[in-house]
N, C-alpha and C positions, 0 to 999 in steps of 0.2 A: 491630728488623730493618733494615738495610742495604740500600741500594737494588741490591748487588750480586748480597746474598743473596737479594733477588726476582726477579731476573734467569734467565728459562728459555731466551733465545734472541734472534736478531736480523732485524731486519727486509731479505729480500734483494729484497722486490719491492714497486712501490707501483703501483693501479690505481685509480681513481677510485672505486671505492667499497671496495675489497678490499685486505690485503696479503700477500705471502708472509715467511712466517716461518721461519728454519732453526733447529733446536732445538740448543741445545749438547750436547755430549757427554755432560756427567751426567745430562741429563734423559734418562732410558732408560724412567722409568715413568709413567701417565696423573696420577698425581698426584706432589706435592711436599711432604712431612713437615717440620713444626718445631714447635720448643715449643707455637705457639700454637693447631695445629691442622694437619688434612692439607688439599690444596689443589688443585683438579681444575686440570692444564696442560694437556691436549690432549684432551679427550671435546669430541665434541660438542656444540652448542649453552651449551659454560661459554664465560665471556667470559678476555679478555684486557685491558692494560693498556700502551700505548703511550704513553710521558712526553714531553710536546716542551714545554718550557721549565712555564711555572707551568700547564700544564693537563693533562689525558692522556687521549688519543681511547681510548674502551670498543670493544670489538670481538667478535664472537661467532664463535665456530670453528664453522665450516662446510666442513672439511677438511681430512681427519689422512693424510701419507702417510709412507713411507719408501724410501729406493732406499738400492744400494749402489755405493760409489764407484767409479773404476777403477782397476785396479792400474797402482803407479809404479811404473818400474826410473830408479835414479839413475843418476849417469856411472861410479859404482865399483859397477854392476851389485848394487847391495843392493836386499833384497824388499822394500817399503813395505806392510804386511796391508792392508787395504780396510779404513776405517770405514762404516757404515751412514748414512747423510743422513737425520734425522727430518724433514720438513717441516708448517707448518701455513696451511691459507686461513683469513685471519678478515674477515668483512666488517666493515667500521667503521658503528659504530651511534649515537653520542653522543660527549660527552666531562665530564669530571669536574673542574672549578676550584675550588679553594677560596677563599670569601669569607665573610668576619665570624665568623672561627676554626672554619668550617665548609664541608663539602663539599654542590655543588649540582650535580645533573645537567642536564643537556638535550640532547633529541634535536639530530640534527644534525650535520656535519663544517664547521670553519671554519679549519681546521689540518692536513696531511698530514704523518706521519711521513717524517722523509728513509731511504736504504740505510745498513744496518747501524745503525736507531735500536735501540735496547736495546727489550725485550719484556718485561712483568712478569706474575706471575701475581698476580689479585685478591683483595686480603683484606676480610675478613667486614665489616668496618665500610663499606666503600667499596661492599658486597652492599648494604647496608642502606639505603644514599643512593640507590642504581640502584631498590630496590623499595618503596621509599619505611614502611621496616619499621616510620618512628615515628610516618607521619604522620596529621593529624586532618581533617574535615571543612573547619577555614582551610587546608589544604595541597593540595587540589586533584583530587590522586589518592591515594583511602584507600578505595575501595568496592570487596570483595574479591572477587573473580570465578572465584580456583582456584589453584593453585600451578605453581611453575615443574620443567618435567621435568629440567632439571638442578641445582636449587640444590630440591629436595623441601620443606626448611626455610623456604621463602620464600614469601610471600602475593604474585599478580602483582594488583597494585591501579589501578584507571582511574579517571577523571576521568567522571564521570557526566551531568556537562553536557556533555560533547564526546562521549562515545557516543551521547548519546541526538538531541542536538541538532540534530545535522551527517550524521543516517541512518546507522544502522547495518547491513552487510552479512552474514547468518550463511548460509552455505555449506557445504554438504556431502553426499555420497551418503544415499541411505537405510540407516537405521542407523547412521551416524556419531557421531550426537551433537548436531544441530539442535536439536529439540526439545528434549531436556532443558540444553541451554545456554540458550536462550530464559527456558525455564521457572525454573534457576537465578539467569540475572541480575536477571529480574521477582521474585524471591524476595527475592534478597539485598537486593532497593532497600526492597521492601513491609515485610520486617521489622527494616529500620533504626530504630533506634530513634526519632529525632527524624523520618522521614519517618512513624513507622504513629502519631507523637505530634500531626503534623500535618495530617495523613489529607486533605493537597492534591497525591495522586497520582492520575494518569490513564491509567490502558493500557486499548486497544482492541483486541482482536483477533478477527483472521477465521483461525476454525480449522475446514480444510478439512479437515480428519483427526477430527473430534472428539474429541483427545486432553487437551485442555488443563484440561479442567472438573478431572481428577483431581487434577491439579497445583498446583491453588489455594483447594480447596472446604474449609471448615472450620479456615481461620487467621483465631485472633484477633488478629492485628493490623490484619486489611484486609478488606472487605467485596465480596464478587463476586455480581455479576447475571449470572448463564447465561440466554442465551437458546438455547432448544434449535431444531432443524427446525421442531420441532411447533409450537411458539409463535412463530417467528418470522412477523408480521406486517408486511409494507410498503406503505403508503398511495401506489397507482399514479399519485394528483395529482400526487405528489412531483417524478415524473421529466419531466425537458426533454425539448424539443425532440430533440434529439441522442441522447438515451435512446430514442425511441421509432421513429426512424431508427434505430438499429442493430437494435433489435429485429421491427421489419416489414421493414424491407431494401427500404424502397421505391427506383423507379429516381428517373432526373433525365429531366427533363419534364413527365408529369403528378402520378405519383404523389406527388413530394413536397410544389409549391404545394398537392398537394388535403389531403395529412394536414395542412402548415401551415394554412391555414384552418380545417378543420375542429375543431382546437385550437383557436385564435382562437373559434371559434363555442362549441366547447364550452367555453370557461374561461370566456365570456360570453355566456350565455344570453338574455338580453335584446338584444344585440344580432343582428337581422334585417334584415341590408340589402335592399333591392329590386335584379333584375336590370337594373340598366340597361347601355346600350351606346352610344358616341360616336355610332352612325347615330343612336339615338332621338331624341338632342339636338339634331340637325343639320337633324332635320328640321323643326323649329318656329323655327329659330334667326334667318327670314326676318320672323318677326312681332314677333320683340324686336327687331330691328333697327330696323323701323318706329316703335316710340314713343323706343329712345335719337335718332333723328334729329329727332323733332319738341321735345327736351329743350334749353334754352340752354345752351351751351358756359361748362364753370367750374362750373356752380350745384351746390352740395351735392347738389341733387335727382337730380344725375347715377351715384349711388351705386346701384348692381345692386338692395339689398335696397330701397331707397326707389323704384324705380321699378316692381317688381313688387309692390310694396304699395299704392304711392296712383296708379297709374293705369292700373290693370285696363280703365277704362274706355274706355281707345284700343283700338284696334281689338277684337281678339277677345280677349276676358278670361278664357276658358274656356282658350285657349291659350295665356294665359301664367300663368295657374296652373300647367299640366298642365309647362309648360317650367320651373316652379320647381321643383317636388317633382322632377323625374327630375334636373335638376343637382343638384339638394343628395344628391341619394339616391345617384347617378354620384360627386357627390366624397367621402362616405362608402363606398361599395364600395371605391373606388378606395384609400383611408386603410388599410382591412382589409387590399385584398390585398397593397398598397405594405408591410407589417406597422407604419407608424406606428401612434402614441398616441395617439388624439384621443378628447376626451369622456373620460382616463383610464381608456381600455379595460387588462381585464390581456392582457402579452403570451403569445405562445406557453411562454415558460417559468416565467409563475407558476404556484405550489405551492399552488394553492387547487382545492377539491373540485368535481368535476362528476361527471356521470352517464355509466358505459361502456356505458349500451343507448344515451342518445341522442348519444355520442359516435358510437356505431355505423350508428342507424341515421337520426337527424337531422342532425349538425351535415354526417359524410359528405356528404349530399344536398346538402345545401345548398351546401357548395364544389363539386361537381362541377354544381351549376345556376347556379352563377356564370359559367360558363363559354356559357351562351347555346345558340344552335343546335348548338355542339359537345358537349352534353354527354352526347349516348347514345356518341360516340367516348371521352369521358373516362371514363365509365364501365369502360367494357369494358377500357380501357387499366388501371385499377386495380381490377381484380378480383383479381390473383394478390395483392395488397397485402391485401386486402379478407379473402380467404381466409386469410392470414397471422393475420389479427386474430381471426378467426373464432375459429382453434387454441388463441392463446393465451388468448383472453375463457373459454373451453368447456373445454380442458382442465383439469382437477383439480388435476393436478400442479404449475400454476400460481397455484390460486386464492389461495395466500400474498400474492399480488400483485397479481390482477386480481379480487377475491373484487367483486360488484356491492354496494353499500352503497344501502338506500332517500337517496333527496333531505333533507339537510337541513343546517345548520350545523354544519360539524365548524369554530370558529372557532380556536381553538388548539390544532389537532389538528399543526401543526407545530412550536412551540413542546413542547408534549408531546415529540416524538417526538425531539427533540433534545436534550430531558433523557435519554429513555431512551437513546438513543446514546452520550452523554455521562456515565452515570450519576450524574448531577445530581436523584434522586427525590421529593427531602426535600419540592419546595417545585413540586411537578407540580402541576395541575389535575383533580384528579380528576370534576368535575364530569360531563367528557364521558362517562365510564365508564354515565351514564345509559342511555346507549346497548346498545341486547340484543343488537346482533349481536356472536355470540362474535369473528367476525375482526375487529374494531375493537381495532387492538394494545393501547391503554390497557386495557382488558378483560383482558387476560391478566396483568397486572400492577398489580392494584386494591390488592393489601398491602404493594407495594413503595412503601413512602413514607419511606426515607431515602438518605442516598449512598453510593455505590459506588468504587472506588478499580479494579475492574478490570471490564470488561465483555468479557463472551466472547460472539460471533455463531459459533454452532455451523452451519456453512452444508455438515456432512459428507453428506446428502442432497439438496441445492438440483440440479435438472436443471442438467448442463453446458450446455447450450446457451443458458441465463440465467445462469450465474453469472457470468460476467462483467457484463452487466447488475445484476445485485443487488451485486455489490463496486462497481463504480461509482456506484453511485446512494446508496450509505450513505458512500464516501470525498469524494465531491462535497459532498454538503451539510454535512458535517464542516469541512469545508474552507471553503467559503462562510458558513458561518454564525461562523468565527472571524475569517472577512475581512470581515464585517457589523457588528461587534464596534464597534469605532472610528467606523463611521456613524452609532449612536444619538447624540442629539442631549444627553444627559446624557453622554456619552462625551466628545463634541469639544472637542477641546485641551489632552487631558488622555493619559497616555503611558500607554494601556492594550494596544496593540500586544504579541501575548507574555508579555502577564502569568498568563496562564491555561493554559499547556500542557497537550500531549495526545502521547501517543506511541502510533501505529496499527503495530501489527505484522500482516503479512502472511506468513500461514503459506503454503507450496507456492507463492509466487506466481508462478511460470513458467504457471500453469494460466490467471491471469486477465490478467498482464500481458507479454503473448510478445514476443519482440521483431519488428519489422516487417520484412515479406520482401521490401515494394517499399512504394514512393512511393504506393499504391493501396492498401495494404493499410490501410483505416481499424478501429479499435478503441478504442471509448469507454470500457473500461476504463483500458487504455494511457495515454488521454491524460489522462484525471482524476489518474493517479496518475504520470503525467510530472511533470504540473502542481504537482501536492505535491512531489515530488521537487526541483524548481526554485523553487519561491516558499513551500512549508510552511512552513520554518523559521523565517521574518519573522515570520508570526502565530501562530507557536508549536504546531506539527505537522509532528511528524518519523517517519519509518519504521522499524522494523526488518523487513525483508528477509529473506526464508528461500526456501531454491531449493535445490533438488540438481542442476539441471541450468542453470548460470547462462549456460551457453550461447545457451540459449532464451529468456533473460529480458529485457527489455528495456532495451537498453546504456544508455539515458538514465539509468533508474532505478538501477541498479549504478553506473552513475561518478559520481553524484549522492553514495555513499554517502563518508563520509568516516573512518570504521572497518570492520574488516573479522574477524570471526571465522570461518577456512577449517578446515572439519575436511577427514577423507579424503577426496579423488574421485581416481577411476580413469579418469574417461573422459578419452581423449588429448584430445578438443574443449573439452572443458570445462579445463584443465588447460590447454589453450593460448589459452584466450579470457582466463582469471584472470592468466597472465604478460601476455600484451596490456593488458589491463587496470587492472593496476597495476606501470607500469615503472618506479618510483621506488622499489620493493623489492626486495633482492638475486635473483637468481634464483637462487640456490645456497640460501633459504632456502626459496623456491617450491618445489625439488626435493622438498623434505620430504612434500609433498602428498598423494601417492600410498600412502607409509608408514604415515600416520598410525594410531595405536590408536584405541582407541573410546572418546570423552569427550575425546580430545586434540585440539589442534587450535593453530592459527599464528591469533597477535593481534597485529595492527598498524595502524596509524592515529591519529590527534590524540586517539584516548582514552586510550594508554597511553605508557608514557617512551619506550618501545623493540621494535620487534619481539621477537618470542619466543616459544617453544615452551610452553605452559601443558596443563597438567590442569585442565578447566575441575570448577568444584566440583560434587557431588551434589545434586541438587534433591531437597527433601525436601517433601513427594511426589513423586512421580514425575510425570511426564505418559503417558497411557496408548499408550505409544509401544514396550513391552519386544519382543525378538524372540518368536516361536513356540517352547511346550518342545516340538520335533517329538518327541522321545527318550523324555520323557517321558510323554507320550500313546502314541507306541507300545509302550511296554514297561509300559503303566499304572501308574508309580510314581510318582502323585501321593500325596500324604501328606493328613492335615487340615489340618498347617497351609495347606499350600498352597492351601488353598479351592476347590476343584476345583467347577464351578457347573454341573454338569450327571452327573444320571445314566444308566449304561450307557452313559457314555466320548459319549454324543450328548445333540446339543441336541434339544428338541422342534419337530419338524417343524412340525406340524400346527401349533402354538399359530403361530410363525414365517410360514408360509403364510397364518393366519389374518388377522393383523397386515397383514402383507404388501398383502391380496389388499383389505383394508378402506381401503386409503390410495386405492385407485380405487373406493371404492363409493360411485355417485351419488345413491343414496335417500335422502339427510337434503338434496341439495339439487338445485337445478334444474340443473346444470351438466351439459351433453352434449357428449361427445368430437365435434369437427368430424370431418366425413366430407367426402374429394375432392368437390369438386364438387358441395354442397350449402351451401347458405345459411340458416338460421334464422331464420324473421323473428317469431317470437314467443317469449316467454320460460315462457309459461304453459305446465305440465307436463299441463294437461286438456285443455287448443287449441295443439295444434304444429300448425302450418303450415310446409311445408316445399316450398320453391321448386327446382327443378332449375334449373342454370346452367349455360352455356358458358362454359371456360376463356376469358378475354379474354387480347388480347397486352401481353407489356408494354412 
């Protein structure tokens, strides 16, 4: 074939990422017929082929028009008919070089066609270099994702370290296609041959929908840990600082120094400083003075602790004991409240086990009596704080998190709990499981003793008002504990950095990481998973992203990503947040957005060669994501196969209620709902004691 006879038309316009095309004459129809086959010229989303010396920019038709000309009168008044003008937009997408008797694509423009450069329409071989028809696991992009909507014949294939790596973005309204694209690409990776032969795959996911379990349960090539509502367990030592500030919402003033100490105190129990204050010290400070002046000037003896020890017997010895213990006791307080380290205190954010009553009702005390004469004012100042704590200690709906544990060594209880995060089972400790209280998470998972290849956190019941606390406190130490990775001393200097990846997908995440509305607006979800967003990738933790409202989502996290799978959204906001957002891609392909069918959807980004239109493939199974048969429940034509799981067209109520009504029933344990303006100050369900209080201010 003849570069003439591929010739459909010429180039009358050139823009920085676009051209205009005017169709010649004989092209009057969408495709172009010859021996070797027929050949789409101007459909949507086919590409094009612009030739400028030995290479040829690829192009995607992103707009087909026609106008008609206007009528000539020559000078010998003869009628000239009107022809029709086909015109075509193609945005330039790559370009096509051949090297080593072979063609190679790559994204990218480094060449622009001039006016009137000739136009070709794309043959099959040059399809198969753009989608890489032959390539293998050495070739980069060969992990098949779905077909292309206008070449149907053709597999659109990505690079799966650069999806996964570099965050990936999946977007789209409800009912789109989210979910089962999620679900499909975690499919397609797990039953790769040589990934389910090396069984060193990691997905995390937080599925806010509990739909995912359906989608993965029962493939033998990869092994999945569900952890369901019921069972999930999280050890409340775990959480920082920062964790426990978002969650009591103490002010700035008193309430935070007091929670900070009060931590301090409870992570170290042995530590009791004595109240002292600069006046106590000051006032003895007249009778130390008296033996340093009677001391020679220079002599070693002139050393603080050598003069309170060998010569008590100057003046009053009783007072300069009394002026030792209160300095040493003052520069210990002082160490506490400063938050240094002395004597190897842990700080406020180590992950070691203390007690939530004498969190509550001692270590409290104890920093608000640090504070001296002032501390019936500190008090009352953190009461709303106090009452905070109350709720979540007593409430039910919480005790996944705040369940109280008797006092004892949970020594590897984090270590544990990072395998099961990690689904790393094989090589757990089970030792601790000795332990009878059922909420000790190890407990719920005594048989699970080998690895997991995907770990689903079913969080579809977690109280909103913590979930975002529970996403942060499980993405945080995920994160930390791979940035810790390189500090073991068997590690050092040796390039372990990323050797062990983890890919955490966040289902619905506009719910846990919203974007910020002002400079005040703090959210310690947000910033854990900014934080990944910005530094994961180093130590081998990347996101995949799912949002239907990307508006809402947090802009750090979204520009962070560096692929992007957008099914339909409709909403103008969201649809103009995603142009703002990625302005290095055509907006005439953006336009698409709004159209999209279901399961279809626009893939572009460093995971694939080229933007483009895809049918993303079938996940088999499904994720339990299908629409409602309204139609079919009204007109009752469910069949058997359909499985129809309830008789006389309803669920059971009462069993429902029953369930329901048991997830608040307090009788298996001590926990009582905080009530306004009441205090608990015993735990025993035969001696409550119960204190009335006045709101304090905060």
């Amino acid at each position: 074939m003849t570069d003439q006879e591929r010739e459909i038309g010429r180039v009358i316009g050139v823009e920085s990422d676009k051209v205009l095309i005017e169709l010649n004459h004989s092209s009057k129809s969408l495709t172009k017929t010859f021996v070797t086959g027929v050949y789409p010229i101007a459909r949507i989303n086919s590409y094009v082929l612009l030739p400028i010396g030995s290479v040829c920019v690829v192009a995607v038709v992103t707009r087909v028009s026609m106008a008609k000309e206007s009528v000539e009168l020559t000078s010998e008044a003869t009628l000239s008919l009107p022809q029709p003008k086909r015109t075509l937009s193609a945005t330039m997408v790559g370009t096509l070089e051949a090297k080593n008797h072979s063609q190679i694509f790559s994204f990218g423009i480094s060449q622009f066609p001039a006016l009137d450069n000739p136009v070709w329409f794309i043959l099959e071989q040059e399809l198969d270099t753009i989608f890489d028809k032959h390539s293998t696991a050495d070739d980069h992009y060969f992990l098949e994702v779905g077909t292309s909507t206008a070449y149907p014949s053709y597999h659109v294939k990505v690079n799966p370290d650069k999806l996964l790596s570099r965050h990936l973005g999946v977007l789209g309204n409800t009912g789109a296609g989210k979910s089962s694209t999620i679900a499909s690409l975690l499919q397609s990776i797990l039953n790769h041959e040589e990934v389910s032969r090396g069984e060193g795959a990691h997905f995390i996911l937080f599925d806010t929908n509990g739909e995912y379990h359906e989608a993965f349960k029962g493939n033998p090539n990869f092994d999945v840990l569900y952890i369901s509502s019921d069972e999930l367990r999280l050890p409340y030592w775990f959480m920082n600082f920062e964790d426990w500030v978002h969650l009591l919402q103490p002010k700035e003033g008193s309430q935070i120094p007091t929670l900070s100490k009060a931590l301090l105190y409870a992570r170290n129990p042995d530590l009791k400083p004595e109240i002292v204050t600069p006046t106590q010290i000051n006032s003895l400070l007249d009778d130390a003075k008296k033996h340093f002046m009677n001391l020679k000037d220079g002599s070693d003896e002139d050393k603080y602790d050598y003069v309170l020890k060998k010569h008590k017997g100057v003046g009053s010895s009783t007072r300069m004991t009394e002026l030792s213990t209160l300095v040493k006791n003052y520069i210990q307080s002082k160490s506490v409240s400063d938050g240094k380290q002395e004597n190897k205190l842990k700080d406020v954010d180590t992950p070691s086990f203390f007690s939530l009553h004498k969190l509550r009702h001692e270590s409290i005390d104890m920093a608000i009596q640090e504070s001296g004469s002032s501390s019936s004012q500190i008090r009352s100042h953190c009461e709303t704080m106090l009452q905070r704590m109350d709720r979540f200690f007593r409430d039910p709906r919480y005790e996944f998190l705040f369940h109280e544990f008797a006092e004892q060594d949970f020594a590897k209880s984090l270590s544990n709990f990072m395998r099961l995060c990690l689904g790393r089972m094989e090589k757990a400790d089970h030792s601790e499981t000795s332990d009878t209280d059922d909420y000790y998470f190890l407990n719920k998972f005594k048989e699970h003793k080998k690895n997991y290849q995907v770990v689903i956190f079913d969080l579809n019941l977690i109280p909103s008002d913590i979930l975002q606390n529970v996403t942060a406190l499980l993405g945080r130490l995920i994160l930390e504990f791979l940035q810790r990775i390189e500090k073991v001393e068997e590690y050092k200097g040796k390039d372990v950095r990323g050797k062990c990846p983890y890919v955490l997908v966040l289902e619905e995440a506009h719910n846990y990481i919203p974007k910020a509305t002002n400079r005040e607006d703090k959210n310690v979800s947000r910033e854990v998973f900014e934080r990944i967003a910005r530094e994961g990738r180093k130590y081998g933790l990347s996101l995949v992203v799912s949002s239907q409202r990307p508006s809402e989502l947090s802009t750090t996290v979204l520009s962070q990503c560096n692929s992007y799978i957008v099914h339909r959204i409709q909403n103008p906001e969201d649809q103009e947040y995603i142009r703002k957002l990625l302005p290095s891609v055509s907006q005439d392909l953006l336009k698409q957005i709004p159209i999209l069918g279901q399961g279809v959807g626009l893939i572009f980004g460093d995971c694939v060669r080229a933007p483009m239109q895809i049918k993303v493939k079938e996940p088999a199974p499904k994720p339990k994501s299908n629409d409602p048969d309204y139609w079919k429940h009204w007109t009752n034509a469910y069949s058997i196969e359909d499985d129809y799981p309830f008789d006389c067209r309803e669920p059971n109520f009462e069993k429902v209620c029953q369930s329901w009504e048991k997830e608040y029933d307090n009788t298996d344990n001590q926990r009582v709902p905080a009530m306004p303006g009441i205090i608990l100050e015993e735990f025993d369900p035969d001696v409550l004691y119960i204190k009335s209080n006045q709101m304090g201010s905060e």
